[in-house]
C-alpha positions as CSV (number, residue, x, y, z in Angstrom):
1,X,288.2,127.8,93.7
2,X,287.2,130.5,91.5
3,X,288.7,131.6,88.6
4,X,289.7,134.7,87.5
5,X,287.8,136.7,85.2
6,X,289.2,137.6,81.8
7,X,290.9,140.6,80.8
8,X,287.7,140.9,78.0
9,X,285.2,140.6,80.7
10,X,287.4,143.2,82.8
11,X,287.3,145.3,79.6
12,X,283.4,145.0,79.1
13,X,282.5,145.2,82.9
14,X,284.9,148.5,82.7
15,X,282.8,149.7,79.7
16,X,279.7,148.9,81.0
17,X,280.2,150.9,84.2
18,X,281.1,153.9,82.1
19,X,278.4,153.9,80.3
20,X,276.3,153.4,83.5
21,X,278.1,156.7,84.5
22,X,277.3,158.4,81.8
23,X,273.9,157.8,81.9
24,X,273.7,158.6,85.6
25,X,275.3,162.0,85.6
26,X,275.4,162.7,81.9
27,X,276.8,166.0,83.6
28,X,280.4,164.3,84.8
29,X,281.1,163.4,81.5
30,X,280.7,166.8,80.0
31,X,283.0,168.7,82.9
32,X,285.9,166.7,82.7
33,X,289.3,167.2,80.3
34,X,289.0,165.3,76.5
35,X,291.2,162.2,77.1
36,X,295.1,162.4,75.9
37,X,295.1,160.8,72.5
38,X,295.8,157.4,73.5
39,X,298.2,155.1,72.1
40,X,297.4,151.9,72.8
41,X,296.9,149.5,69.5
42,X,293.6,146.6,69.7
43,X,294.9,142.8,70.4
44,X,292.9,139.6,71.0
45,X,293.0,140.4,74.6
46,X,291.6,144.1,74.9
47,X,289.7,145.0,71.5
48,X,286.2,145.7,71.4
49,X,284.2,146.9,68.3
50,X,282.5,150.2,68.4
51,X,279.3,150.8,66.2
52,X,278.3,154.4,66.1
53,X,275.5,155.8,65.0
54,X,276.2,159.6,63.3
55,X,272.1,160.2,62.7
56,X,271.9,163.8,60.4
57,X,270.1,166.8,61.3
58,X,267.5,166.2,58.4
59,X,266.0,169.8,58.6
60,X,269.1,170.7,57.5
61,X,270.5,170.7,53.5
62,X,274.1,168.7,53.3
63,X,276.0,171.6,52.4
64,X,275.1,173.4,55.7
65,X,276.1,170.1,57.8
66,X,279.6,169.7,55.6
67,X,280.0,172.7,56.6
68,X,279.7,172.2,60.2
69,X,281.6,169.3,60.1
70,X,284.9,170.8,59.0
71,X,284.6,174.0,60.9
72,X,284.5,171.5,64.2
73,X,287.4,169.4,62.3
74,X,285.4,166.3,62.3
75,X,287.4,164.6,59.8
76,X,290.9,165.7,61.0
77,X,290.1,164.1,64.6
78,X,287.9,160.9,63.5
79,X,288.6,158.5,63.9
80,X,291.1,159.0,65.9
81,X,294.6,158.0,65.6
82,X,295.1,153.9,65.7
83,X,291.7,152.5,65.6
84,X,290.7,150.2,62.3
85,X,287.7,151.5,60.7
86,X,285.6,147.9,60.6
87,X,283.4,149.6,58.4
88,X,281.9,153.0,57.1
89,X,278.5,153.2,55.6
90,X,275.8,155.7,54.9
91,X,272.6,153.9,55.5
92,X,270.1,156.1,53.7
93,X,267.4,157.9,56.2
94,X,269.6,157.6,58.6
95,X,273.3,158.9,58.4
96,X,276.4,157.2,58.6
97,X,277.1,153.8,60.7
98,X,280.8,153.5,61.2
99,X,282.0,150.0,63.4
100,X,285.7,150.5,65.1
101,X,287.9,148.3,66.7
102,X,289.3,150.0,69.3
103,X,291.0,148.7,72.8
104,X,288.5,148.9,75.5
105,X,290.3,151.5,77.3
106,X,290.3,154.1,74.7
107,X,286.3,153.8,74.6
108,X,286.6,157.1,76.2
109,X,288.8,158.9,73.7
110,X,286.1,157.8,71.1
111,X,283.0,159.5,72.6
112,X,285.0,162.9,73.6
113,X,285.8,163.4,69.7
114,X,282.6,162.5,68.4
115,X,281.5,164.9,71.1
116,X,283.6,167.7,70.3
117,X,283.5,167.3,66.7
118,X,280.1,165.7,65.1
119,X,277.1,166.8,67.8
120,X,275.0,169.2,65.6
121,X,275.5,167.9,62.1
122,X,274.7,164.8,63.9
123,X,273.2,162.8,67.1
124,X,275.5,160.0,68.1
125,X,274.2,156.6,69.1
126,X,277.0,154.0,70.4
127,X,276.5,150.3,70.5
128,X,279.5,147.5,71.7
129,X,279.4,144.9,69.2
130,X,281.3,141.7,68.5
131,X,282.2,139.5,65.6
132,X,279.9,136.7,65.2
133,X,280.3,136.0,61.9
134,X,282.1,132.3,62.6
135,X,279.9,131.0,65.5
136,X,277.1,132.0,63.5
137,X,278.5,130.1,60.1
138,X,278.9,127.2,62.2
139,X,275.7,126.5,63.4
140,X,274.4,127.3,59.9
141,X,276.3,124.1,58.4
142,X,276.3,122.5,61.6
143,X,271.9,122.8,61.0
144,X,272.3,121.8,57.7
């Protein structure tokens, strides 16, 4: 008998196809309504974490891209409402990497702000991640 596949791997599969989607026809995401501000909270069962990529406009000086960023309201709408910053960095060369955990289904809600709010300053790269900070401890001392 077979068993029923998680709700994370329903999350992820979800995600996945989305970002299939989006890649498809780039054009359907860009013609449909910014999500409702969702207001679901990340558990164990349906949190993913989100590293995004904010890459600046280098032919630009910093002032001009501030600038930018607050006529758009960058910082009023990100991140949005709910989601735990993981961690925010500026990684010199290339802009700002900022990791969320987020639930799965406001993935969505994520992309449509960064959209509306941070494309010019910056180009926006997305990448699921996952914690593997433990199992990767563990086989460190398990090698030892």
């Amino acid at each position: 008998m077979r068993s029923h596949p998680s709700s994370r791997s329903r999350s992820l599969s979800a995600i996945a196809a989305a970002l299939v989607l989006t890649v498809v026809d780039p054009a359907a995401a860009q013609t449909t309504a910014a999500p409702q501000a969702g207001s679901a909270t990340a558990t164990p069962d349906n949190a993913i974490l989100l590293t995004v990529f904010l890459k600046h406009d280098q032919s630009r000086p910093l002032s001009e891209l501030n600038a930018q960023l607050a006529r758009q309201g960058f910082y009023k709408a990100f991140p949005p409402e709910g989601m735990e910053v993981v961690s925010w960095y500026v990684t010199m060369g290339i802009g700002q990497v900022i990791t969320l955990r987020l639930p799965a289904s406001r993935i969505r809600e994520v992309n449509r702000v960064l959209e509306d709010t941070a494309w010019g300053p910056y180009r926006t790269e997305f990448f699921v991640t996952y914690d593997y900070r433990n199992v990767g401890m563990a086989e460190h001392e398990k090698a030892r």
